[in-house]
DOBALUM-608911 format. One line per field, with one value per atom (N, C-alpha, C): residue number from 1; residue in one letter; atom name; x, y, z. Coordinates in Angstrom, 2 decimals, padded with zeros to 5 digits, always signed. Example, Ala and Ser with C-alpha at 12.3 -4.5 7.8 and 13.67 -1.06 7.14 Angstrom:
2
num	(1 1 1 2 2 2)
residu	(a a a s s s)
atome	(N CA C N CA C)
px	(+013.19 +012.30 +013.20 +012.85 +013.67 +012.90)
py	(-005.69 -004.50 -003.30 -002.25 -001.06 +000.03)
pz	(+007.80 +007.80 +007.80 +007.08 +007.14 +007.87)
//
This chain:
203
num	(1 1 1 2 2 2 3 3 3 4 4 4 5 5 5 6 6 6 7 7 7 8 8 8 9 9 9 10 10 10 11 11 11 12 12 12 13 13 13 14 14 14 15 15 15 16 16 16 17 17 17 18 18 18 19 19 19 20 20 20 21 21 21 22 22 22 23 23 23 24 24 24 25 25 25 26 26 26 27 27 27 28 28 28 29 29 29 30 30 30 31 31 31 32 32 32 33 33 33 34 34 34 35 35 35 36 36 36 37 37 37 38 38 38 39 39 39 40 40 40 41 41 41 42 42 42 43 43 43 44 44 44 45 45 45 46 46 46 47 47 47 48 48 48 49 49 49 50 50 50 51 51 51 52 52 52 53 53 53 54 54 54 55 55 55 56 56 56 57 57 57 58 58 58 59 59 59 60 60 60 61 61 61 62 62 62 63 63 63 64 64 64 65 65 65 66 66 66 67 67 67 68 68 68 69 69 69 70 70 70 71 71 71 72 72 72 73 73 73 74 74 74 75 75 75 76 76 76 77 77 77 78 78 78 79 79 79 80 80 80 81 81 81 82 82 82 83 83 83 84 84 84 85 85 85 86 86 86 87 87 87 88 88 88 89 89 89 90 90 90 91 91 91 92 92 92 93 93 93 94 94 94 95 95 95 96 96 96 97 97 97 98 98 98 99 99 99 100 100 100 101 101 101 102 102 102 103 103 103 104 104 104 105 105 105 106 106 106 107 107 107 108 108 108 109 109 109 110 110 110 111 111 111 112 112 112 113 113 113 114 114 114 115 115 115 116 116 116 117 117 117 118 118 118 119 119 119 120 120 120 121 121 121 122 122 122 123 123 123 124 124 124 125 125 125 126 126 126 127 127 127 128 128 128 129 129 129 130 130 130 131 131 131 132 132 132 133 133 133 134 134 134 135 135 135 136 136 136 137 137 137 138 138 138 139 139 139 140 140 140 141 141 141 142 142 142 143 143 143 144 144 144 145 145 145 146 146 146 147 147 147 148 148 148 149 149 149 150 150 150 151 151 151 152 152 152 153 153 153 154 154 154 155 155 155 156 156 156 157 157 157 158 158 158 159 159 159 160 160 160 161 161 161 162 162 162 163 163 163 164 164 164 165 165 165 166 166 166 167 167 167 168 168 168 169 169 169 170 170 170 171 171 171 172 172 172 173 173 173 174 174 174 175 175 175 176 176 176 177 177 177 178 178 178 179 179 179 180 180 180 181 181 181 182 182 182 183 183 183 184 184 184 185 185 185 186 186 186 187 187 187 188 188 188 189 189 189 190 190 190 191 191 191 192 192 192 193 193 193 194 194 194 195 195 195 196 196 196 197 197 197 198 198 198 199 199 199 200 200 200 201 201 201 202 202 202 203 203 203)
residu	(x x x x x x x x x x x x x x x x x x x x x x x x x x x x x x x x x x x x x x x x x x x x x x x x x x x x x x x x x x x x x x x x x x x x x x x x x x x x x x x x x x x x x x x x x x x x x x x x x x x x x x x x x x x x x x x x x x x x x x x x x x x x x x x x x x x x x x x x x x x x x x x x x x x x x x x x x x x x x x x x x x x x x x x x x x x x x x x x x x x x x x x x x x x x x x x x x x x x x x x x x x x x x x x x x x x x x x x x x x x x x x x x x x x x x x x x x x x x x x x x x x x x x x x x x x x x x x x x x x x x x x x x x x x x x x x x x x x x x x x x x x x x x x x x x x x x x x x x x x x x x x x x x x x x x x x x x x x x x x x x x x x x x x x x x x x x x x x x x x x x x x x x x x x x x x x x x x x x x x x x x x x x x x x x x x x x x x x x x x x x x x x x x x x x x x x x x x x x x x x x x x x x x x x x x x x x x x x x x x x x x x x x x x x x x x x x x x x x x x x x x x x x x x x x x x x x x x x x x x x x x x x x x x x x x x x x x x x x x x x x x x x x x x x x x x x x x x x x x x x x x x x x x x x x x x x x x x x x x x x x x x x x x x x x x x x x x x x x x x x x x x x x x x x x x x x x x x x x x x x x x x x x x x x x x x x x x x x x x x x x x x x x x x x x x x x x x x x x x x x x x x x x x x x x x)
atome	(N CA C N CA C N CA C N CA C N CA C N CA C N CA C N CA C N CA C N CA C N CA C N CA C N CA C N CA C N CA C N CA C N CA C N CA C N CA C N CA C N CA C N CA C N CA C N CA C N CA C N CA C N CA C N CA C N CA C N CA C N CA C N CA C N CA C N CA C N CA C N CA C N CA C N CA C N CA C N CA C N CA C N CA C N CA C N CA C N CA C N CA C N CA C N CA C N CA C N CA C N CA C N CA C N CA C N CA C N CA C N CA C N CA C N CA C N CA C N CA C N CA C N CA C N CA C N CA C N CA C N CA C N CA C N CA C N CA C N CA C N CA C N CA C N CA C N CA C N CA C N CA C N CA C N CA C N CA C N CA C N CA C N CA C N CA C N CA C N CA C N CA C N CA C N CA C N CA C N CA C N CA C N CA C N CA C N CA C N CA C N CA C N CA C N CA C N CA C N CA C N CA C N CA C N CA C N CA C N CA C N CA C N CA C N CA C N CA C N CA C N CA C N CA C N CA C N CA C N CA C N CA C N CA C N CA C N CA C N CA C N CA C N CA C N CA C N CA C N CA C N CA C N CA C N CA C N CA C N CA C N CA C N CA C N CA C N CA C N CA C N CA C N CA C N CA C N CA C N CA C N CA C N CA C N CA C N CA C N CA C N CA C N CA C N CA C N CA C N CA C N CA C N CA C N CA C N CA C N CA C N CA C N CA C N CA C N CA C N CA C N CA C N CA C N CA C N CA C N CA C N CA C N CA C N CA C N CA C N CA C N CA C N CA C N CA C N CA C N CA C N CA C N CA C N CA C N CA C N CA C N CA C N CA C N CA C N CA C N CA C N CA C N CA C N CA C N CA C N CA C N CA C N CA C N CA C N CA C N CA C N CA C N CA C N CA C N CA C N CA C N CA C N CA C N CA C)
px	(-004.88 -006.24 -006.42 -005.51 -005.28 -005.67 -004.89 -005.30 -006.68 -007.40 -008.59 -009.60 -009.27 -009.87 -010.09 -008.83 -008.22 -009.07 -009.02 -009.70 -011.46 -011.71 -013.37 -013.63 -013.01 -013.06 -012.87 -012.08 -011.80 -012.94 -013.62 -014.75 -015.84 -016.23 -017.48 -017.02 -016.33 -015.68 -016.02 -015.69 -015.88 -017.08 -017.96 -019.48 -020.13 -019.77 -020.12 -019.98 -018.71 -018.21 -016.81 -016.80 -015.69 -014.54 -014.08 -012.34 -011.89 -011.64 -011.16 -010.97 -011.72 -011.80 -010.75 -011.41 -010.59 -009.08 -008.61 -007.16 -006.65 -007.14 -006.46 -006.34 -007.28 -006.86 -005.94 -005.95 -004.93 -003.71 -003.11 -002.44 -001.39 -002.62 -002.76 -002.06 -002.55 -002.04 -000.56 -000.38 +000.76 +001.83 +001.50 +002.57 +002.52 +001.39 +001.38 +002.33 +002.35 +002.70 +004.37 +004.48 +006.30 +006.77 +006.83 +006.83 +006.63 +005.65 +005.17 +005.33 +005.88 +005.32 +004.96 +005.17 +004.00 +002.87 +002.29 +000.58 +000.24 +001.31 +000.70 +000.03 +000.37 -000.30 -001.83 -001.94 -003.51 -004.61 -003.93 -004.46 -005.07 -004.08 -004.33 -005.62 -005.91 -007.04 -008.26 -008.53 -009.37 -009.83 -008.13 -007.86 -007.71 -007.51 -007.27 -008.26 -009.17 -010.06 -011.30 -011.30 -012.82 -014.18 -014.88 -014.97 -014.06 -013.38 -012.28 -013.11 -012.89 -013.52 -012.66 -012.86 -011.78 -011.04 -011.95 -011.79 -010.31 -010.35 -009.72 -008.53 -008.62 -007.47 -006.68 -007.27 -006.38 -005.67 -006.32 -006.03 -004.40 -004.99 -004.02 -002.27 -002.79 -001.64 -001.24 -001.51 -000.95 +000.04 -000.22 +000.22 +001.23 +001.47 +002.06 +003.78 +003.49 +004.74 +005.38 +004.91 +005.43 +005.87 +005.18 +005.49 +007.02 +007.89 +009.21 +009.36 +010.30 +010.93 +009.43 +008.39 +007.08 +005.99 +006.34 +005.56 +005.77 +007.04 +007.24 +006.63 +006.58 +006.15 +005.21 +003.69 +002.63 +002.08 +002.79 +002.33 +001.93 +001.69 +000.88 -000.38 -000.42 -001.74 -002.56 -001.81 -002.13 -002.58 -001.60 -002.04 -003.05 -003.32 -004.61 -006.06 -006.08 -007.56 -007.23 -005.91 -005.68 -005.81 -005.76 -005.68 -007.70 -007.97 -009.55 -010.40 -009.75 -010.69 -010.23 -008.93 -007.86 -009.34 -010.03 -010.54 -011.99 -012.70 -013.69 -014.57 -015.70 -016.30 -016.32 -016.57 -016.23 -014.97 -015.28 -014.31 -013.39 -014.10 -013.68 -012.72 -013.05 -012.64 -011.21 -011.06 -010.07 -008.98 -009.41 -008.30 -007.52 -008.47 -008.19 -007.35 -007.87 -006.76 -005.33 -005.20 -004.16 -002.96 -003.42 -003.00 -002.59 -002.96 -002.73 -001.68 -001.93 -000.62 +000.40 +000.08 +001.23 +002.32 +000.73 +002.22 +002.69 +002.81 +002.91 +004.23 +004.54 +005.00 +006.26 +006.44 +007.38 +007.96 +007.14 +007.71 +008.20 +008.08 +009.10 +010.25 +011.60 +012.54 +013.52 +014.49 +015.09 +015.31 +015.73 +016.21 +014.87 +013.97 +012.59 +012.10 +012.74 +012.46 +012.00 +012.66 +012.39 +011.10 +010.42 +009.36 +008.23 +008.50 +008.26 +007.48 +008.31 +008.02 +006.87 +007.47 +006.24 +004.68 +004.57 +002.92 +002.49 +003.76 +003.93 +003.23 +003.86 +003.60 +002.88 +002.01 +001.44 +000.29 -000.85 -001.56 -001.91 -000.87 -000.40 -001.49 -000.90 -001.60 -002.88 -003.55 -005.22 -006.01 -006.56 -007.75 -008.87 -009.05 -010.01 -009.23 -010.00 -009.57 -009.70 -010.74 -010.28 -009.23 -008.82 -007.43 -006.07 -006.12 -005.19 -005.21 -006.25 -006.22 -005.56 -006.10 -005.27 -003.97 -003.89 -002.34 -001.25 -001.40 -001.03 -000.57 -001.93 -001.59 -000.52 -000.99 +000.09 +001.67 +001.51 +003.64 +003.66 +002.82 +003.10 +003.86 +002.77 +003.30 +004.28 +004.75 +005.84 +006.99 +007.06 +008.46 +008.13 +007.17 +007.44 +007.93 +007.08 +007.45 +008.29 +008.66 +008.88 +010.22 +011.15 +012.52 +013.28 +012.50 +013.27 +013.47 +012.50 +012.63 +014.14 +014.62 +016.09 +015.60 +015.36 +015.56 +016.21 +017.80 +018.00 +017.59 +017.15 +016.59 +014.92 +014.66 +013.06 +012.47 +013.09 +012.52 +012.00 +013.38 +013.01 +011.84 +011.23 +010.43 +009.26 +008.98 +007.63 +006.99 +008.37 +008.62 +007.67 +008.21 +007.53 +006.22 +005.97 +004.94 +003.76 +004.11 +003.05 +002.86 +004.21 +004.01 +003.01 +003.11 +001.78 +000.61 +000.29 -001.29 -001.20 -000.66 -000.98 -002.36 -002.11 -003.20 -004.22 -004.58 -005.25 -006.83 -008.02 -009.03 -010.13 -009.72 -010.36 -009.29 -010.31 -009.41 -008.76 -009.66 -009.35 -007.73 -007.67 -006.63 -004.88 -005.30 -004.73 -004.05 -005.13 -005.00 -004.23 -004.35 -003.93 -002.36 -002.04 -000.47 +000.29 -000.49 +000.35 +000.75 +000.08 +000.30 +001.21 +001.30 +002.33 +003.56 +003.74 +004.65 +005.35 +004.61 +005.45 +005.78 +005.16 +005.66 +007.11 +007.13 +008.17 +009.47 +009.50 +010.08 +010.50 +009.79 +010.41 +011.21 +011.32 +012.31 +013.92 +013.93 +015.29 +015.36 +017.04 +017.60 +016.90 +017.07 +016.77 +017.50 +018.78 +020.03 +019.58 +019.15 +019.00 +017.77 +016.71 +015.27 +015.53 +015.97 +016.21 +016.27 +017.39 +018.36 +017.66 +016.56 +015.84 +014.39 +013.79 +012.89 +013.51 +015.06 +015.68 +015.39 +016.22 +016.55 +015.07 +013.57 +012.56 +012.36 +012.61 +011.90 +012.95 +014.13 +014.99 +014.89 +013.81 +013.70 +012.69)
py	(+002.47 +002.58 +003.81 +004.81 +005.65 +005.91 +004.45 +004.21 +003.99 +002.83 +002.64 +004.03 +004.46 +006.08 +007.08 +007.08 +008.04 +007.30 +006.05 +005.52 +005.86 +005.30 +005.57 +007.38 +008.06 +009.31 +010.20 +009.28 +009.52 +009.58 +008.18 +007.27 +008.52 +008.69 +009.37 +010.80 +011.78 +012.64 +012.70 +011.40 +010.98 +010.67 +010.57 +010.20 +011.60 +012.28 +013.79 +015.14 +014.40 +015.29 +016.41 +015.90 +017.27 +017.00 +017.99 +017.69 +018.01 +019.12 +019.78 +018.67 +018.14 +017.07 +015.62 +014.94 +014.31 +014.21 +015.44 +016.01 +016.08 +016.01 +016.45 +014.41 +014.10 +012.51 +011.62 +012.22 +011.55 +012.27 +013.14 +013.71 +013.03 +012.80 +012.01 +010.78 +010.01 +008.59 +008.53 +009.18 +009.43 +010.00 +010.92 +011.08 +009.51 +008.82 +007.79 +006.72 +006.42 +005.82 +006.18 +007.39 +007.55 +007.24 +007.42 +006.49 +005.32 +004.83 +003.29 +002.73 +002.34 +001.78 +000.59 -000.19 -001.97 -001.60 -000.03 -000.18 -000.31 -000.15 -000.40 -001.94 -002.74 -004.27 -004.17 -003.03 -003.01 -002.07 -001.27 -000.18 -001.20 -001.45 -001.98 -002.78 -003.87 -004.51 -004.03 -002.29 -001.18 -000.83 -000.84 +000.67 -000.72 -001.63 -002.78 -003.77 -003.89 -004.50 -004.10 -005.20 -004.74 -004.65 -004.00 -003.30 -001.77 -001.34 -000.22 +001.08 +001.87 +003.32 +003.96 +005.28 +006.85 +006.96 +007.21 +008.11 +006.94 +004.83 +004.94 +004.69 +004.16 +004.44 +006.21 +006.95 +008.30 +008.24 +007.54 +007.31 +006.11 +005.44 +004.17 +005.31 +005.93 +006.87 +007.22 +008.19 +009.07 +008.59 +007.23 +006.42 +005.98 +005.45 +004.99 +005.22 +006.52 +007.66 +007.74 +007.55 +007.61 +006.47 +005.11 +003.87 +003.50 +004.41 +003.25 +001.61 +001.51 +000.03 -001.01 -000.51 -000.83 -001.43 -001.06 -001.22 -002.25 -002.70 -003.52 -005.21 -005.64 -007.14 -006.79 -006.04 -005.81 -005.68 -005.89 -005.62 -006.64 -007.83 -008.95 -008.68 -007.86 -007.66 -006.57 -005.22 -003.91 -004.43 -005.26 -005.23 -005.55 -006.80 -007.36 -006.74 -006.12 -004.81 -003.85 -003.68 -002.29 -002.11 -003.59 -004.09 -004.26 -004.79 -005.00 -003.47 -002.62 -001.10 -000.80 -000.90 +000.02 -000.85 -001.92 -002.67 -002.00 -000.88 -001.24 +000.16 -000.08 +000.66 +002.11 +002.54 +003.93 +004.60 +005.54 +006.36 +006.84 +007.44 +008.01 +007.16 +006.20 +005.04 +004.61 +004.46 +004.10 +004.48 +006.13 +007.15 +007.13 +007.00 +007.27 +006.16 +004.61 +003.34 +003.86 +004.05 +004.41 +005.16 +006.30 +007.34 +006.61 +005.73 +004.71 +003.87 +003.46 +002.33 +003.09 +004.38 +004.93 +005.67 +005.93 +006.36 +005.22 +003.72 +002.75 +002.19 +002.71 +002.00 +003.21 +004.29 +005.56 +005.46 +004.54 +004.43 +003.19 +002.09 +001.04 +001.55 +000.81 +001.52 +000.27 +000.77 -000.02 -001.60 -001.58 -003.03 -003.99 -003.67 -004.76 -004.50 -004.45 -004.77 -005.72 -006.71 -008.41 -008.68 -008.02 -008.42 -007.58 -006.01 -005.66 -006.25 -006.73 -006.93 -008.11 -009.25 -010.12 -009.28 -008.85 -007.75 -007.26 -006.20 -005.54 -006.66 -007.52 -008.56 -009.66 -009.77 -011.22 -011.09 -009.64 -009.05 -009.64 -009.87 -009.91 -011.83 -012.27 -013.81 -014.14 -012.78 -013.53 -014.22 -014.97 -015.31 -014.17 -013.28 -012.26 -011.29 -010.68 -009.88 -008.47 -008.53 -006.65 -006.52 -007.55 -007.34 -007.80 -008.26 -008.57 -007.25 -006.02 -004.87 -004.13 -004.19 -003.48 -003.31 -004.77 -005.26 -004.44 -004.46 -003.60 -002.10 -001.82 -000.20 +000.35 -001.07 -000.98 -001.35 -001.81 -002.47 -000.94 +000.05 +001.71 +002.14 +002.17 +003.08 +002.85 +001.33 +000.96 +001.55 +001.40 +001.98 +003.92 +004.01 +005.25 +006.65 +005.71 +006.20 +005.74 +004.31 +003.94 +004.26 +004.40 +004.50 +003.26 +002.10 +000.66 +000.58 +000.72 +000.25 +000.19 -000.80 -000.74 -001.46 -000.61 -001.04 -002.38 -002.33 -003.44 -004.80 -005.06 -005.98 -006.48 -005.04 -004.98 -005.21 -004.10 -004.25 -005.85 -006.83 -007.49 -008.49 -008.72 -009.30 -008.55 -007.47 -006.73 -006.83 -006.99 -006.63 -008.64 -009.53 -010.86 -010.86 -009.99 -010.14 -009.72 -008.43 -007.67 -008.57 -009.40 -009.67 -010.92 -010.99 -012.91 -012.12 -010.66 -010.43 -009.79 -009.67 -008.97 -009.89 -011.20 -011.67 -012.36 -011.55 -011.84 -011.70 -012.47 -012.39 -011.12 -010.16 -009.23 -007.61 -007.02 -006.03 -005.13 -004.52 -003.63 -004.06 -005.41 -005.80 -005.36 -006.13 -005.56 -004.41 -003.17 -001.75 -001.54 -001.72 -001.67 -002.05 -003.12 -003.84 -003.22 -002.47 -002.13 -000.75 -000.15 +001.20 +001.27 +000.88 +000.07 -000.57 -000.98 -001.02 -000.15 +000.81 +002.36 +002.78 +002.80 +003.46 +002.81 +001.48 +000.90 +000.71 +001.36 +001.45 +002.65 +003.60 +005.08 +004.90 +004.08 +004.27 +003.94 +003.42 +002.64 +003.37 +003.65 +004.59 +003.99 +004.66 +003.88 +003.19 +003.40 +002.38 +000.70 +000.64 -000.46 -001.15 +000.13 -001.13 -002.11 -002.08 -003.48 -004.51 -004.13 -005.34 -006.03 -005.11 -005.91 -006.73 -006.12 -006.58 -007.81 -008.00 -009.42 -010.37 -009.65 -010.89 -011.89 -010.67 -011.48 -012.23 -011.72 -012.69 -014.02 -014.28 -015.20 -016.59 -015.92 -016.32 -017.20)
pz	(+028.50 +027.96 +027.07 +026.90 +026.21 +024.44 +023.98 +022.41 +022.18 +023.34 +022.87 +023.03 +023.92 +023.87 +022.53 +022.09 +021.41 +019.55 +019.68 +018.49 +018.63 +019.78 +019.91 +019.67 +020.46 +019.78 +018.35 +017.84 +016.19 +015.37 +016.10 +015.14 +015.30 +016.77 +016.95 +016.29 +016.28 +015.62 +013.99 +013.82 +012.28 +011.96 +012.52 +012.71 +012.63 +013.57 +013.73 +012.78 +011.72 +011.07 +011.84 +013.09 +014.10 +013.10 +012.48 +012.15 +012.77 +014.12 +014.83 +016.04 +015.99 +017.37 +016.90 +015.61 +014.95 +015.08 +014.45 +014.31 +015.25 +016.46 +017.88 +018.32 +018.09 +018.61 +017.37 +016.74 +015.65 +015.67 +016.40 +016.61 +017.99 +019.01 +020.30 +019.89 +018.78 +018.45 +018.02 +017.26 +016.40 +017.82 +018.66 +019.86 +020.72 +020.92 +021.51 +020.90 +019.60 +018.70 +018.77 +018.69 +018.93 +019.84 +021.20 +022.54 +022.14 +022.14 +022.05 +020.55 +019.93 +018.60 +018.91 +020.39 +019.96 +020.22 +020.16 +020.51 +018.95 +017.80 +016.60 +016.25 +017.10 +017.15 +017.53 +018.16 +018.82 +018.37 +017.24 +016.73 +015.16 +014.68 +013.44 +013.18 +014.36 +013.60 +013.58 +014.46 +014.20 +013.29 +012.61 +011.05 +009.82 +010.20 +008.83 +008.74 +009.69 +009.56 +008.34 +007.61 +006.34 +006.81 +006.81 +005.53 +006.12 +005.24 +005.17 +004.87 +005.72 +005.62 +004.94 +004.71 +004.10 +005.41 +006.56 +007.65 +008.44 +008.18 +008.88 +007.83 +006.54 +005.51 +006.06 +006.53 +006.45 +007.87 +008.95 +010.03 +009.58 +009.26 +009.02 +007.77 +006.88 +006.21 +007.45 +007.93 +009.07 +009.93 +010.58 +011.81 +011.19 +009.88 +008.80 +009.13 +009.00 +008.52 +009.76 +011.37 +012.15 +013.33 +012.21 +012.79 +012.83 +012.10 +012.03 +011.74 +012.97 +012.80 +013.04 +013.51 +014.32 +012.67 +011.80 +010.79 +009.96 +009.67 +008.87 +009.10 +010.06 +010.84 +010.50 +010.10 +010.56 +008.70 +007.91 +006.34 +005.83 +006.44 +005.88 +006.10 +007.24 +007.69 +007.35 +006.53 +006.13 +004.56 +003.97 +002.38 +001.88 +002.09 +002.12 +001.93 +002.77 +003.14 +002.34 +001.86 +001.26 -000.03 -000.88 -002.19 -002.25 -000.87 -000.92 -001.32 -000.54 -000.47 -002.19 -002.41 -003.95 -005.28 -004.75 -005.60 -005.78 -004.69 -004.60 -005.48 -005.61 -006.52 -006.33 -005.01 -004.17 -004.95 -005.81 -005.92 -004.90 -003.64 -002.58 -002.09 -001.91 -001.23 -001.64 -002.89 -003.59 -003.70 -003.34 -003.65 -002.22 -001.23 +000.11 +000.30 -000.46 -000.06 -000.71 -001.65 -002.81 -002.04 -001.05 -000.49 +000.81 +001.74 +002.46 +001.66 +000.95 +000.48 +000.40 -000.53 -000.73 +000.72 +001.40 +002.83 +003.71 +003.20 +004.02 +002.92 +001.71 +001.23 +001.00 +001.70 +001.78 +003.44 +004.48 +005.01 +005.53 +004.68 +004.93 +005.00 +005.89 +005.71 +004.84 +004.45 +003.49 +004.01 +005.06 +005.81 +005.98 +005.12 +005.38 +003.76 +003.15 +001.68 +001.15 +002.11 +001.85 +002.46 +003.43 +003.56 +002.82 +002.08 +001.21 +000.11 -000.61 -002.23 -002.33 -001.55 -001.35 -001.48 -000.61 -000.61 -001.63 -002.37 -003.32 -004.58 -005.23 -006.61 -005.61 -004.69 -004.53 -005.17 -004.61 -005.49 -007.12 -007.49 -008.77 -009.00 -008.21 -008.75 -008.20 -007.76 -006.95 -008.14 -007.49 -008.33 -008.79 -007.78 -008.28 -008.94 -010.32 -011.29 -010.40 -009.78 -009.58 -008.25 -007.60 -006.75 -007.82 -008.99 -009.69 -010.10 -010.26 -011.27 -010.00 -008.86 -007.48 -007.81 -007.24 -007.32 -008.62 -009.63 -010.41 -010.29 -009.90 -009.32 -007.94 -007.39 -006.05 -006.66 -007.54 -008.16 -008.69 -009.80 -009.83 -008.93 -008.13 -006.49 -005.94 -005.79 -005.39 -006.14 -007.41 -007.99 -007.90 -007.60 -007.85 -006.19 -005.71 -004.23 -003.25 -003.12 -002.09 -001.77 -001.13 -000.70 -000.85 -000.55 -000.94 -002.03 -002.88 -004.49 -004.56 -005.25 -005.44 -007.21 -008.21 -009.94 -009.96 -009.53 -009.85 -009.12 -008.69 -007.78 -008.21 -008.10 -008.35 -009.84 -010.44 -011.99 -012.69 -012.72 -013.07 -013.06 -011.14 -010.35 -010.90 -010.82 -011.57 -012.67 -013.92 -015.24 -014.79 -014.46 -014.64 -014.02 -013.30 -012.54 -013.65 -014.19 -014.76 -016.44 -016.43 -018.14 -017.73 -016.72 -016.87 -017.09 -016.63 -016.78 -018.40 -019.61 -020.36 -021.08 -020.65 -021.60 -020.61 -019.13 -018.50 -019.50 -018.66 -019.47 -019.32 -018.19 -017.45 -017.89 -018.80 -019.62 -018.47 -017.85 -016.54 -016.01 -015.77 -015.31 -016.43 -017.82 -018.48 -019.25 -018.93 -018.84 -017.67 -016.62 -015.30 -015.03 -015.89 -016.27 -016.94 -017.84 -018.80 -018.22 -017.66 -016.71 -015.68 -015.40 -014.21 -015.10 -015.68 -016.55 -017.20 -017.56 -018.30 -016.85 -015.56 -014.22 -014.16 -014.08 -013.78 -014.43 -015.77 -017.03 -016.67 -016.69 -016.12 -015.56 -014.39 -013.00 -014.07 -014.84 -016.00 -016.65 -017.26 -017.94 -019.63 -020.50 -021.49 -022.35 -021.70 -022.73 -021.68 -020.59 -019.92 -020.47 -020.25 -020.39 -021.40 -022.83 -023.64 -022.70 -022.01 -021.32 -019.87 -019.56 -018.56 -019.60 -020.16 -021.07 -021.54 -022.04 -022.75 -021.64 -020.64 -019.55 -019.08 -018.77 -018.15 -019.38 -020.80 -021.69 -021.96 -021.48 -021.79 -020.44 -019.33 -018.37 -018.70)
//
């Protein structure tokens, strides 16, 4: 009964403004969490459930980094909400999702790549334009942070992903592609990029 404790105290903490109180039960989780990583099954639909706060996006980063092997099964269920908040008008909000993806996507560990990338480019085909503009920003992050990224593997899957939106009808989205695109271009030497640019376009 420990986790559910340690969450209800976060919240009221976070209600209150305590950081001092806060920090000590998120601290609590994260030792709980190393012992235990299947309480991450019971924590999540707390911290991933919408509508998505700052307080539990920072909660959800944190736990992130110390989930291990415990995290990867559980990213069908993190992206989703995370692409929802990265979408939403809240500045605050956005930055705080961004910062969440990004410590969820530093600690995949390489051997779940494959369940990775899916998350990473699905983004990519919503029907709604401002999770297609998400989605974008999240394929950035991905090449730029993650430890999986493997270029050769990846580049090309992105490089197709991002070229279907250049002539999306929602500019945001298209600004958003093309940004993510110079991210993902970076990660390639420049005697290569031609040669990935040929290949998606010969595809």
């Amino acid at each position: 009964e420990i986790v559910p404790a340690l969450l209800a105290r976060m919240d009221d903490d976070a209600d209150g403004d305590a950081g001092g109180g806060k920090n000590n039960s998120l601290e609590g989780l994260k030792q709980v969490l190393r012992k235990q990583p299947k309480i991450l099954a019971s924590v999540l639909p707390k911290l991933a459930s919408p509508p998505m706060t700052a307080s539990a996006l920072s909660t959800l980063s944190a736990l992130s980094l110390v989930a291990g092997a415990a995290l990867p099964p559980h990213l069908t269920i993190i992206f989703p909400p995370l692409l929802d908040a990265m979408a939403s008008a809240d500045e605050g909000l956005v930055l705080a999702a961004t910062d969440a993806a990004t410590s969820v996507l530093k600690a995949v560990p390489n051997d779940a790549h494959y369940l990775l990338i899916p998350e990473v480019i699905g983004g990519l085909r919503d029907d709604r334009e401002q999770i297609r503009a998400s989605a974008c920003v999240l394929c950035g992050v991905f090449a730029a942070h993650a430890p999986s990224y493997v270029p050769t593997d990846d580049v090309p899957r992105l490089i197709e992903g991002l070229f279907g939106l250049f002539c999306d009808a929602d500019t945001q989205v298209v600004s958003n592609a093309w940004q993510a695109l110079c991210v993902v271009m970076g990660t390639v030497g420049k005697e290569d990029q031609g040669v990935y640019l040929r290949d998606v376009r010969a595809g």
